[in-house]
Structures are given as C-alpha cells and as structure tokens.
Residue, then its C-alpha position, 0 to 999 in steps of 0.5 A: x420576549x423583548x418590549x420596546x421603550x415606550x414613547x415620552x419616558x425619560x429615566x432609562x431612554x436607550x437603555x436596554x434591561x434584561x429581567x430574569x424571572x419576569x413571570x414571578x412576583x419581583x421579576x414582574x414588578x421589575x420588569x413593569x418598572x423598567x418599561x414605564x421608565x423607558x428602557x427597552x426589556x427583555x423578560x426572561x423565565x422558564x415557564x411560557x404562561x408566567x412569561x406571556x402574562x408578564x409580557x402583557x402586563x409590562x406592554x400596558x405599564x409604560 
C-alpha cells in the first residue's frame, strides 16, 4: 500500500520510502514518521490486518 506526501511537510518532499514490517510496533512508528515529514510511503508486511491498520494510522500522521 502505498501513501502520498502529505501536503506542507518539508523534510523528506519528493522522497520515496519503503517500510518493511508497517503493521508491527517500530515499522509503524517508522512509517508514521516518514509520512508526517513528507516522503511518500510504501508499507509493507505479511499479514493484511496489521497492514490495513498501519496504513490508516500513517494516512492521519501528516
């Protein structure tokens, strides 16, 4: 699943990231941080539920 830069973050605009292990503690956060300082995200993990809620959490942390 892959999140867009949310707009008006500076840090990492145009930057692209890929999070293995989104839908566990540290890939999360990870992902969370990326998000909120502009770099578009591409979350990765083997199970779908930790990977749909991980992707809801980043899509709000920008």
């Amino acid at each position: 699943m892959r999140l867009p830069a949310k707009e008006g973050a500076l840090k990492l605009a145009s930057k692209v990231a890929i999070v293995t292990g989104a839908g566990r503690n540290v890939g999360e956060e990870v992902a969370c941080a990326l998000v909120a300082e502009g770099a578009n995200v591409a979350l990765v993990d083997n199970n779908q539920e930790r990977l749909d809620r991980a992707v809801e959490k980043a899509s709000k942390a920008g």
